[in-house]
C-alpha positions as a LaTeX table, in Angstrom:
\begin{tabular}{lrrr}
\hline
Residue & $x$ (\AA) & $y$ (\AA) & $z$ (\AA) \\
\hline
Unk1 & $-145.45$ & $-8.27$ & 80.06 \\
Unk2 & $-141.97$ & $-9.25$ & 78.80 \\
Unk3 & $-141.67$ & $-9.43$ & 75.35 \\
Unk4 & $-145.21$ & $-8.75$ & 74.56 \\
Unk5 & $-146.32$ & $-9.14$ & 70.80 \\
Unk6 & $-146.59$ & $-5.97$ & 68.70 \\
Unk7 & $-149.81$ & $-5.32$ & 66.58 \\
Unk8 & $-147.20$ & $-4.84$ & 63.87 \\
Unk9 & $-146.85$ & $-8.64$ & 64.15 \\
Unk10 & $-150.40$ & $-9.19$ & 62.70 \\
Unk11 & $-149.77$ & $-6.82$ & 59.88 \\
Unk12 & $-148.35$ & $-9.88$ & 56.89 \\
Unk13 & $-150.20$ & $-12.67$ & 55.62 \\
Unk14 & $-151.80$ & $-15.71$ & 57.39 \\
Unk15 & $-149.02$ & $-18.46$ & 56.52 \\
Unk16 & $-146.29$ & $-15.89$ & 58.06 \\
Unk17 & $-148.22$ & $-14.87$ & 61.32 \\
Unk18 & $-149.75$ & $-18.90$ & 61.70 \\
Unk19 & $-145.98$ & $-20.24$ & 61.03 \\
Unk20 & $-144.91$ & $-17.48$ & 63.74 \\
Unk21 & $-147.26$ & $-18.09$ & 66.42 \\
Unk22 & $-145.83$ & $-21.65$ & 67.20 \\
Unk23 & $-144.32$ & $-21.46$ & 70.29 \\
Unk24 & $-145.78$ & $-18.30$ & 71.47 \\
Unk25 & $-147.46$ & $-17.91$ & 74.74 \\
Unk26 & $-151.36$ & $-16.57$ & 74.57 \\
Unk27 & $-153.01$ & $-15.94$ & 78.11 \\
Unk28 & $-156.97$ & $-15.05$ & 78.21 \\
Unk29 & $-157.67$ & $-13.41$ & 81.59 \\
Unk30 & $-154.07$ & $-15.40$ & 82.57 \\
Unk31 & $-155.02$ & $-18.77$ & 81.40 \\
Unk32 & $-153.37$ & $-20.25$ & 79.16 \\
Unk33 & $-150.42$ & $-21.72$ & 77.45 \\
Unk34 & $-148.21$ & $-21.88$ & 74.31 \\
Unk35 & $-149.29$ & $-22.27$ & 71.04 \\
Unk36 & $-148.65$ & $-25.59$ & 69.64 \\
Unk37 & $-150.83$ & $-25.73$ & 66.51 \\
Unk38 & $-152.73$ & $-23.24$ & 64.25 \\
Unk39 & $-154.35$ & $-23.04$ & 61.06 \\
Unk40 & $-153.96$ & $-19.99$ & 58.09 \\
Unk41 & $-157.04$ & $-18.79$ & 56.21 \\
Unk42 & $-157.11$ & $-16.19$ & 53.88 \\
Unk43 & $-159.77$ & $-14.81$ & 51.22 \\
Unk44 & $-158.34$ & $-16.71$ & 48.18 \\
Unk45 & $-159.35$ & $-20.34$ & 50.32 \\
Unk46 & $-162.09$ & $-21.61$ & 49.38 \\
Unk47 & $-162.39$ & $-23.19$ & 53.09 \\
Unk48 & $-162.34$ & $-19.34$ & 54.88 \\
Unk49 & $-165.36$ & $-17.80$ & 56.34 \\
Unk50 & $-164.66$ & $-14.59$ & 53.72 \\
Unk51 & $-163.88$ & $-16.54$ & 50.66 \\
Unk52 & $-164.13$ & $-14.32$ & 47.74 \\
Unk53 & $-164.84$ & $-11.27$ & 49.86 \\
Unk54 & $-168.10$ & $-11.54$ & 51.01 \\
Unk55 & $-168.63$ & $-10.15$ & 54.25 \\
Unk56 & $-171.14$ & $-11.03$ & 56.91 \\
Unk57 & $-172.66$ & $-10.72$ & 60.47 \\
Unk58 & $-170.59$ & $-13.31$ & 61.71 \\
Unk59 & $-167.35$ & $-12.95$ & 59.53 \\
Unk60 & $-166.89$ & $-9.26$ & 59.52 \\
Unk61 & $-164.46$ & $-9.27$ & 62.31 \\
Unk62 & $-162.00$ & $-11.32$ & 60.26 \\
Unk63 & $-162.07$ & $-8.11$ & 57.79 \\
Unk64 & $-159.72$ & $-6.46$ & 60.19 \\
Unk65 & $-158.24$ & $-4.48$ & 61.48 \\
Unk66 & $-155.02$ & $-6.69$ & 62.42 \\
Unk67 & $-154.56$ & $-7.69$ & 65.65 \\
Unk68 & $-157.87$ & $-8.27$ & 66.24 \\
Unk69 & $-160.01$ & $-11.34$ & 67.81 \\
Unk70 & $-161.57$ & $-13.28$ & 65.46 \\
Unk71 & $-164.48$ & $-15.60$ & 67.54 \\
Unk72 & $-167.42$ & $-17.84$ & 66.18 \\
Unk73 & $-169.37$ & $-20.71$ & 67.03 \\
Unk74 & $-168.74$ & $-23.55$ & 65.11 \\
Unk75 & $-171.60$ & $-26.00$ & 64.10 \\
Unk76 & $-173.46$ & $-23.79$ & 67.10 \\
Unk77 & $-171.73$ & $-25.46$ & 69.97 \\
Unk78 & $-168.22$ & $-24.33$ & 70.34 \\
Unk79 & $-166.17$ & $-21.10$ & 70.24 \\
Unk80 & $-163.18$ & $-20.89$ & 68.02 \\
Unk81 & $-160.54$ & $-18.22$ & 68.72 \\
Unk82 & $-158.81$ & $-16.62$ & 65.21 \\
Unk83 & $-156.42$ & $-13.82$ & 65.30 \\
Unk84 & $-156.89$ & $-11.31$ & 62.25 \\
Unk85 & $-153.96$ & $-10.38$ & 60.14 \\
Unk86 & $-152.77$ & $-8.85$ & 56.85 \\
Unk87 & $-152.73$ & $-4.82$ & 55.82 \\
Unk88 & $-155.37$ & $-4.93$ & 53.54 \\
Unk89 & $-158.62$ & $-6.39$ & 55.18 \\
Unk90 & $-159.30$ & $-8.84$ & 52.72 \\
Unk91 & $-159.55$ & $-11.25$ & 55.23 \\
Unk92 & $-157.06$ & $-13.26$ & 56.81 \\
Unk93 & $-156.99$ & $-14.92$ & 59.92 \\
Unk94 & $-155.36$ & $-18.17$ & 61.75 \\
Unk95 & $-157.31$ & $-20.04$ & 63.89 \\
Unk96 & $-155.62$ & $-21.29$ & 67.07 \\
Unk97 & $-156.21$ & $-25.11$ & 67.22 \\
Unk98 & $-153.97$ & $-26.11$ & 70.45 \\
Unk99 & $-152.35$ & $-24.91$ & 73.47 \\
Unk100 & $-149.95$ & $-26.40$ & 75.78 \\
Unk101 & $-151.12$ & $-25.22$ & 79.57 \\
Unk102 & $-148.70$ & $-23.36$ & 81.41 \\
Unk103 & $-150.97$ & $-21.05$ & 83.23 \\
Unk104 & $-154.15$ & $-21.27$ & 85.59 \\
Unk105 & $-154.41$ & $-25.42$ & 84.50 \\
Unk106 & $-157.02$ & $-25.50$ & 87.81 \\
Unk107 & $-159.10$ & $-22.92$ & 86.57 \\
Unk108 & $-159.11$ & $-24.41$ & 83.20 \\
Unk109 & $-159.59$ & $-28.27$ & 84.59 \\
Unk110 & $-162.89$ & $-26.59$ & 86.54 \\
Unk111 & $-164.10$ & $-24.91$ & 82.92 \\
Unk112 & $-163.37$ & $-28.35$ & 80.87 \\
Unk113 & $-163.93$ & $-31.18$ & 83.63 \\
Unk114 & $-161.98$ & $-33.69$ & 84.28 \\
Unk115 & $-159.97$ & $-34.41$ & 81.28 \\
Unk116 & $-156.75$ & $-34.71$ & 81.22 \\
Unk117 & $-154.34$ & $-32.32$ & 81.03 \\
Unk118 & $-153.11$ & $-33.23$ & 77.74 \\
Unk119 & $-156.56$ & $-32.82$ & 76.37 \\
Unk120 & $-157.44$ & $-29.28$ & 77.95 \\
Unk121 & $-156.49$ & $-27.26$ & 75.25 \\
Unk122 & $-156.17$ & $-29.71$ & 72.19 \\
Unk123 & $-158.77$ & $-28.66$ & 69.42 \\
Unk124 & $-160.54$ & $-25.51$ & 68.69 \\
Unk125 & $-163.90$ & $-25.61$ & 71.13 \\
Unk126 & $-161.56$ & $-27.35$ & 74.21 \\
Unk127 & $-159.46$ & $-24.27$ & 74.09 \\
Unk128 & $-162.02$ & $-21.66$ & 74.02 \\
Unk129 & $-163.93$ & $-23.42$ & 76.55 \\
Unk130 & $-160.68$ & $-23.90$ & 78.87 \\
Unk131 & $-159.94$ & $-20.11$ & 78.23 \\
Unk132 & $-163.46$ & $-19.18$ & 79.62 \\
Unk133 & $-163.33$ & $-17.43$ & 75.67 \\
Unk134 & $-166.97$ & $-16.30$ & 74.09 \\
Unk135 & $-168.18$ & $-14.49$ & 71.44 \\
Unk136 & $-167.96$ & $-11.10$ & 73.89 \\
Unk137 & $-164.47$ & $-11.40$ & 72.77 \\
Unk138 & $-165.01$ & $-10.83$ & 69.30 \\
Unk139 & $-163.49$ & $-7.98$ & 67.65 \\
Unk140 & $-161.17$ & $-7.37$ & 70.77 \\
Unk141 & $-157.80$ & $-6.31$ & 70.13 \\
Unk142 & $-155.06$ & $-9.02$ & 71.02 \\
Unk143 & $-152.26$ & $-6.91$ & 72.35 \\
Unk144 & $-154.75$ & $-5.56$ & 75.28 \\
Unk145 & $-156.20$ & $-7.35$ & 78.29 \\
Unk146 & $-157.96$ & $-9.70$ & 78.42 \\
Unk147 & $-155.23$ & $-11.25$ & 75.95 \\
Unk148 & $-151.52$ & $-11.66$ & 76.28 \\
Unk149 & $-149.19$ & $-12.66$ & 73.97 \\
Unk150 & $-145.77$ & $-13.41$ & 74.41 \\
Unk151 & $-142.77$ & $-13.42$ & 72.03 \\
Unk152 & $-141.39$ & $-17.13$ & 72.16 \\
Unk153 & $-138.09$ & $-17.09$ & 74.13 \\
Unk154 & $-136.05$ & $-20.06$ & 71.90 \\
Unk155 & $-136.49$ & $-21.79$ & 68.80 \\
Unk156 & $-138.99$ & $-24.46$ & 68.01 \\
Unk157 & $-138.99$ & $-26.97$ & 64.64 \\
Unk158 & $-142.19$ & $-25.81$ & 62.56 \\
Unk159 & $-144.05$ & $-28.51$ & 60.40 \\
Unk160 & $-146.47$ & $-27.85$ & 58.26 \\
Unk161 & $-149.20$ & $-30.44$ & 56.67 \\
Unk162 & $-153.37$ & $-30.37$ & 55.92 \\
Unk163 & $-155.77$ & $-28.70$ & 57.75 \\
Unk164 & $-158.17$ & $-30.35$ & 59.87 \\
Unk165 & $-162.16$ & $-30.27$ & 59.88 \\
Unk166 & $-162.62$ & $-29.02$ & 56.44 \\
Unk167 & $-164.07$ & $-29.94$ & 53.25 \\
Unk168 & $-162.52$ & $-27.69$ & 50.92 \\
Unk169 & $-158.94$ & $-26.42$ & 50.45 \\
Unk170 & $-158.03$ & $-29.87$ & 51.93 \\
Unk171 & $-154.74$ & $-30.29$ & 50.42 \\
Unk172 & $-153.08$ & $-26.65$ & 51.26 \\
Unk173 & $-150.70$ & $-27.56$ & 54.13 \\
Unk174 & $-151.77$ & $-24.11$ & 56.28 \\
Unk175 & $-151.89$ & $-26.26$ & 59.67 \\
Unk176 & $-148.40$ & $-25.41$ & 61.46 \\
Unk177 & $-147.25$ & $-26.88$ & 64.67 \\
Unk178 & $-144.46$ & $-28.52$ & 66.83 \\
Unk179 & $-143.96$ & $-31.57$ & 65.47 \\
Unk180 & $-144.08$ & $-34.25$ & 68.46 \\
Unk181 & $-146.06$ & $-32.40$ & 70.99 \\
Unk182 & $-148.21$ & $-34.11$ & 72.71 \\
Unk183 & $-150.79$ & $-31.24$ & 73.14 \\
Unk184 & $-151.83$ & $-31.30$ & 69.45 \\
Unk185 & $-155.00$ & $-31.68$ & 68.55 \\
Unk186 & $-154.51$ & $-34.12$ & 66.31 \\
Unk187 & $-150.69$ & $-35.35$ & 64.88 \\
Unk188 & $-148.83$ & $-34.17$ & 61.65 \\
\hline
\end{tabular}
């Protein structure tokens, strides 16, 4: 794959890797698209799954090691996707809120129905379910198959502004994106 994402990549904080990952491509058994809008969570936010360390069943991939998958069910209907990052396993992840299709849009209109294409990969559960991705991928590393990753080729204008969905830690601004797209789940 050309210019395929290191697992060095993963290995800073959160706000570096989520500010980083706009504009990069991520494929799930080739499906996929780039990256138009994620979230940062570390340990020290009070809205992450592994706030103040504690470790569970459900949150103990986000412990590490970098480079890592990162997947729960949310509210027990959808699948979010998280990539794990940081050196020292406290617990850091960004969750990947919106994709831009690029690749296998059929197979992904057959998994989501017909929605537009705008709307196949905006949002958390849409882009797990348009990625075909489950909790089986949980703990997977992301630089191996069934993921790709793939360096962005040109420059893209970061923002930066509150998260979405969340009751605490509201006013960090750890959601990143492009700006105008018209992918996003929801605009800056």
């Amino acid at each position: 794959m050309d210019h395929a994402i290191p697992p060095h990549y993963f290995e800073r904080d959160a706000l570096a890797v989520a500010r980083d990952l706009i504009g990069v491509i991520l494929l799930v058994h080739n499906t996929g698209g780039v990256i138009v809008e994620a979230e940062a969570y570390d340990h020290t936010d009070p809205a992450s799954h592994c706030f103040g360390g504690r470790r569970t069943p459900r949150n103990s991939s986000m412990f590490g090691p970098s480079g890592h998958a990162y997947v729960y069910r949310s509210y027990g209907v959808h699948w979010c996707l998280n990539f794990v990052c940081g050196r020292d396993r406290s617990g850091h992840a960004v969750l990947i809120r919106a994709l831009q299709p690029v690749s296998g849009i059929e197979i992904m209109q057959q998994r989501r129905g017909s929605v537009p294409e705008r709307k196949l990969c905006s949002g958390p559960g849409n882009l797990t379910q348009a990625l075909g991705i489950t909790g089986e991928l949980d703990g997977k590393p992301l630089t191996a198959p069934p993921f790709g990753l793939v360096a962005r080729s040109s420059h893209v204008d970061v923002v930066s502004g509150p998260r979405i969905g969340i009751t605490r830690g509201v006013d960090l601004p750890w959601r990143f994106g492009i700006a105008h797209s018209r992918f996003l789940s929801r605009p800056f």
